[in-house]
N, C-alpha and C positions, 0 to 999 in steps of 0.2 A: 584089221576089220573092226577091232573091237575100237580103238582110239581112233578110226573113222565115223566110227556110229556115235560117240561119246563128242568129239568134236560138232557132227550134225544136231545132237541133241543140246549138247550147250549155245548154239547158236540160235535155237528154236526157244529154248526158253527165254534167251536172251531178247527177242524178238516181243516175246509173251510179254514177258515185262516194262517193255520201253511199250508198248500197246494199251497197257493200265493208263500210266500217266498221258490222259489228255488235254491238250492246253484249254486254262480256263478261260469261258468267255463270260468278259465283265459288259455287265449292261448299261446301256446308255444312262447319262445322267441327268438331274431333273432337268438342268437349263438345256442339254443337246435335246430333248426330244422337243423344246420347245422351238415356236419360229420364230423368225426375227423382229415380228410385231407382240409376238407374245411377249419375248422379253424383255420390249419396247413400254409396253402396259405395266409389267412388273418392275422395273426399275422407278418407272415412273409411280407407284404409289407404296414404291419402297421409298423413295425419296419424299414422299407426302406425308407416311409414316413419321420419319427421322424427324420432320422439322414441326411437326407438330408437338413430338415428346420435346425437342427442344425447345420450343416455345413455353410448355407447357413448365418445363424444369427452369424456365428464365423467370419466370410467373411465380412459381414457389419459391425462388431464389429471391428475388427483389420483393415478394411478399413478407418474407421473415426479417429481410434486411430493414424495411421498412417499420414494421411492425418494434422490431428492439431500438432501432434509431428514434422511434417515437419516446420508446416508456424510458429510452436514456437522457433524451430532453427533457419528457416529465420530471425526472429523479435530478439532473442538473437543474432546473427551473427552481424544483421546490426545496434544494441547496443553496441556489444562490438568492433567494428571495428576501433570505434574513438578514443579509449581507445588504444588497441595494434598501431594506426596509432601516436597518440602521443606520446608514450612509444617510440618507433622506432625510430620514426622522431628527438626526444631529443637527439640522440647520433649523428645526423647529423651536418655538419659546418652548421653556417649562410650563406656560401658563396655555397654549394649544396644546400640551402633551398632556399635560392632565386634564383638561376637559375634554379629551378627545377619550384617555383612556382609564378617566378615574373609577368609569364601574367595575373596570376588571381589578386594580386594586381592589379597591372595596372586597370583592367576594373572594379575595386570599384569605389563606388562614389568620395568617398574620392580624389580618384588622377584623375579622369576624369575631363576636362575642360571643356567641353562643349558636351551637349547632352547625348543619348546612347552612351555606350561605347562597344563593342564588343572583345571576345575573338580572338586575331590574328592568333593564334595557338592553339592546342591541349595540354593542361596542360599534364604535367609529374606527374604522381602521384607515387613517388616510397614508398616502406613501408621500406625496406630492404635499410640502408646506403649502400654505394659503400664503403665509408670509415667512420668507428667508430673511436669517438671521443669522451673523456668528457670533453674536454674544455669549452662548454658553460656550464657546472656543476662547473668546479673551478671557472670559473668568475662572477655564479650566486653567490656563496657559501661561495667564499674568497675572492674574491674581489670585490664584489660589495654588499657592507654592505647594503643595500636600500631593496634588496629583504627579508630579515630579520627581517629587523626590520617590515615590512609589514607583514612578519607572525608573527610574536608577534605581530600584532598588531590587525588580525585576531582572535588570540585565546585571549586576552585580550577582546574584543570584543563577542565572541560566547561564552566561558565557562560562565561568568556572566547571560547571557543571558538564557542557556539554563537551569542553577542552578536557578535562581530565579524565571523562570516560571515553574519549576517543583514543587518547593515550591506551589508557589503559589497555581497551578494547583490541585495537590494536597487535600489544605485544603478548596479551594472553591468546590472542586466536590463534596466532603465528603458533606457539607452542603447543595448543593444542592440535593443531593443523600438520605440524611436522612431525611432534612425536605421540605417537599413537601409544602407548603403553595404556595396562588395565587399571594402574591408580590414575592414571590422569582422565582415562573415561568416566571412572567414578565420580570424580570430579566434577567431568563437565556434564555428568547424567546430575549430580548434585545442582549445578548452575540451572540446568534443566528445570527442574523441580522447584528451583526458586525461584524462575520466573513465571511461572506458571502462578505461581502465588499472586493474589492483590495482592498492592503495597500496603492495605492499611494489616495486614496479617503483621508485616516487620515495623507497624508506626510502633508500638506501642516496646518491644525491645530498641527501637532506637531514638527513642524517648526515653530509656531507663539509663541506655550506655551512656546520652548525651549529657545527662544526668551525673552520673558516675565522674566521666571526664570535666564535669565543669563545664562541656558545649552549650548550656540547653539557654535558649534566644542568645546566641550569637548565630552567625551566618553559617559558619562549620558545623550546625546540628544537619542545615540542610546539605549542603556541599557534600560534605563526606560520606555519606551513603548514598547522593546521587551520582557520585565517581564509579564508586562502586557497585554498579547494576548490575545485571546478568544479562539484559535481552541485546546490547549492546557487542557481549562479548559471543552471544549464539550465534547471532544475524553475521557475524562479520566469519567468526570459524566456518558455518558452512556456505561460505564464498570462498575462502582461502585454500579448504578443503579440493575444490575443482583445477585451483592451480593444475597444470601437467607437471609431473614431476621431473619432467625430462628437462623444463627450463633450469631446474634445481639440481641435475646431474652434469649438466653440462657447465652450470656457472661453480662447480666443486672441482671439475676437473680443467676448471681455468684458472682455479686458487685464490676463488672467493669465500670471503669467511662467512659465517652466520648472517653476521652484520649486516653486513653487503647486500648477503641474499635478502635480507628480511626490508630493505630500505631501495634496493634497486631492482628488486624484480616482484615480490610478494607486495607494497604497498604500491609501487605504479599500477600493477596489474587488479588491485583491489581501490582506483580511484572511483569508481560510481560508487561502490557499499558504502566507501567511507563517506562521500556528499549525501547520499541517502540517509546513511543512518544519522549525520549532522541536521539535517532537515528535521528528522522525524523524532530526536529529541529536542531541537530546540522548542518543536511547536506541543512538547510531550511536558517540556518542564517551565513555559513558559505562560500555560495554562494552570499549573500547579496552586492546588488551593490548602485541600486536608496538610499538608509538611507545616505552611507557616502556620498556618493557626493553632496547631499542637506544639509546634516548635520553638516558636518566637511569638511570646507573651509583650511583650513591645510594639504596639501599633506601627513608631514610628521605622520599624525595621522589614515589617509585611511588606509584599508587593503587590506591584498595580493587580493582580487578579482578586487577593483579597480585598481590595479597595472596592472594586467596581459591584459589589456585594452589599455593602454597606451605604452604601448614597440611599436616604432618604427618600420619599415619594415627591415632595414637590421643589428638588433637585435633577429629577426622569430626566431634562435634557442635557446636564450636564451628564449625566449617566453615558447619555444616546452620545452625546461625542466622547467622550472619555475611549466608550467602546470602539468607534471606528477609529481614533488612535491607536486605539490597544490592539484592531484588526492587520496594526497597517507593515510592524515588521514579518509574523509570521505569512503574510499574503506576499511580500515581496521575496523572502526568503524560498515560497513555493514554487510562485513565478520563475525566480533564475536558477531554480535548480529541480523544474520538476521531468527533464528528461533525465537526469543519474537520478532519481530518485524513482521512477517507474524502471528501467534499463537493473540497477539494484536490485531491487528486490524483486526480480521475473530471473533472475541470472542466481540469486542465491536457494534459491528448490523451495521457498515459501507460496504457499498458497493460498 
């Protein structure tokens, strides 16, 4: 009787229990209570919505694109403007160049006497000769041997220069690049530190050592410390640094040496640094003025950039061509080499 009644009563709560849990009822959703014109209205100015913020974000988009495409023209316009003003101006006489711009002479330091100097007039700025001419070209060119020998004496000067700090640069990256040790960071935090420096902070010790060795105006006062730069050997370590190492584990356990690695995998794989950083000294050391003038007391060993410094006032168009020869390798060198030379330096972490 007892395990009859204990039986009924475990059934009965059992009963109780499954009587608690009742199934929940979920409510209709916002679209099902809707009808099918309703939702007919809503899609439709959902979709009205959508293409308006679209439109609106197309509007903001071509607005800013425009807006920076403009002030990038401005900024390119008012770069290349010196460039075609020189270009121009070179085929003008010396005797339109100065009457066009002898008041801005005039009110240099240079020819003022005493005090401020003020413009008396309104400078003439023409771009367009009245009358072309290449006579200050023959006279740069054929008869006047001086400007000549001033670019041979430029690229005597720059090609050594930019060949031996690519060497260099080169085989010191590598080494900093492969082996990471704490004397060699010292080092290269030291190379750090030196280029940070102007150069005219080291004119003046490499002016004493030139000195010391016997260099000073020969061409090795400038050469030899421009071998040896620093910004060359940074630019190129943190590109070489990105190498995968895995290229450099796997060509060891094919049983290649140093060598190998450093000439068949680390310099193909560093060909844009290397034509960038070639770029960007030649047009670095080929503009160089402060070295020869402290350096090389000998005029006739200066290069064309010191030259172009010294022309006289009513010499201005021999000037005006001189210059857009002097324009004319670093502008071809930019030309055929300015995709490694953008690709370069976006790939080495400079910004």
């Amino acid at each position: 009787m007892d395990a009859e009644l204990k039986k009924q009563r475990h059934m009965a709560a059992t009963l109780a229990r499954r009587n608690v849990y009742t199934p929940a009822v979920f409510p209709k959703s916002y679209f099902e209570k809707m009808t099918d014109e309703e939702r007919e209205i809503f899609f439709a100015n959902e979709r009205k919505r959508a293409s308006r913020n679209l439109r609106l974000r197309r509007f903001k988009h071509g607005t800013i694109t425009g807006v920076g495409l403009f002030i990038a023209i401005c900024i390119s316009v008012l770069a290349i403007i010196p460039i075609f003003f020189t270009f121009l101006n070179s085929f003008m006489s010396s005797e339109e160049i100065v009457s066009n711009y002898s008041v801005i002479f005039q009110s240099m330091s240079g020819n003022a006497t005493s005090g401020a100097t003020y413009l008396s007039r309104t400078p003439v700025l023409k771009i367009i000769p009245e009358e072309i001419t290449i006579k200050q070209y023959t006279t740069l060119l054929f008869m006047n041997p001086a400007y000549l020998f001033k670019f041979w004496n430029s690229i005597v000067l720059t090609l050594p220069i930019v060949g031996g700090q690519m060497i260099v640069a080169c085989l010191a990256s590598y080494s900093f690049a492969r082996y990471r040790r704490k004397r060699r960071e010292v080092l290269f935090f030291a190379y750090i530190i030196l280029m940070l420096m102007p150069f005219q902070v080291t004119l003046v010790p490499n002016y004493m050592i030139s000195e010391k060795l016997g260099l000073l105006n020969t061409v090795w006062a400038i050469i030899l410390p421009g071998i040896f730069s620093t910004f060359a050997i940074f630019l190129l370590t943190k590109y070489m640094r990105q190498i995968p190492t895995g290229y450099i584990e796997a060509a060891k356990l094919d049983g290649a040496s140093e060598w190998q690695i450093f000439t068949q995998i680390a310099l193909p794989l560093c060909k844009n640094a290397i034509f960038a950083l070639t770029i960007l000294l030649f047009i670095d050391y080929w503009n160089m003025v402060e070295q020869p003038l402290v350096l090389l007391t000998d005029q006739s060993k200066q290069p064309l950039s010191v030259f172009l410094a010294q022309i006289n006032e009513p010499e201005m168009g021999i000037a005006f061509a001189a210059s857009a020869v002097y324009m004319i390798p670093p502008l071809l060198i930019f030309l055929w080499g300015e995709e490694y030379l953008v690709e370069g330096i976006s790939r080495s972490g400079i910004k």
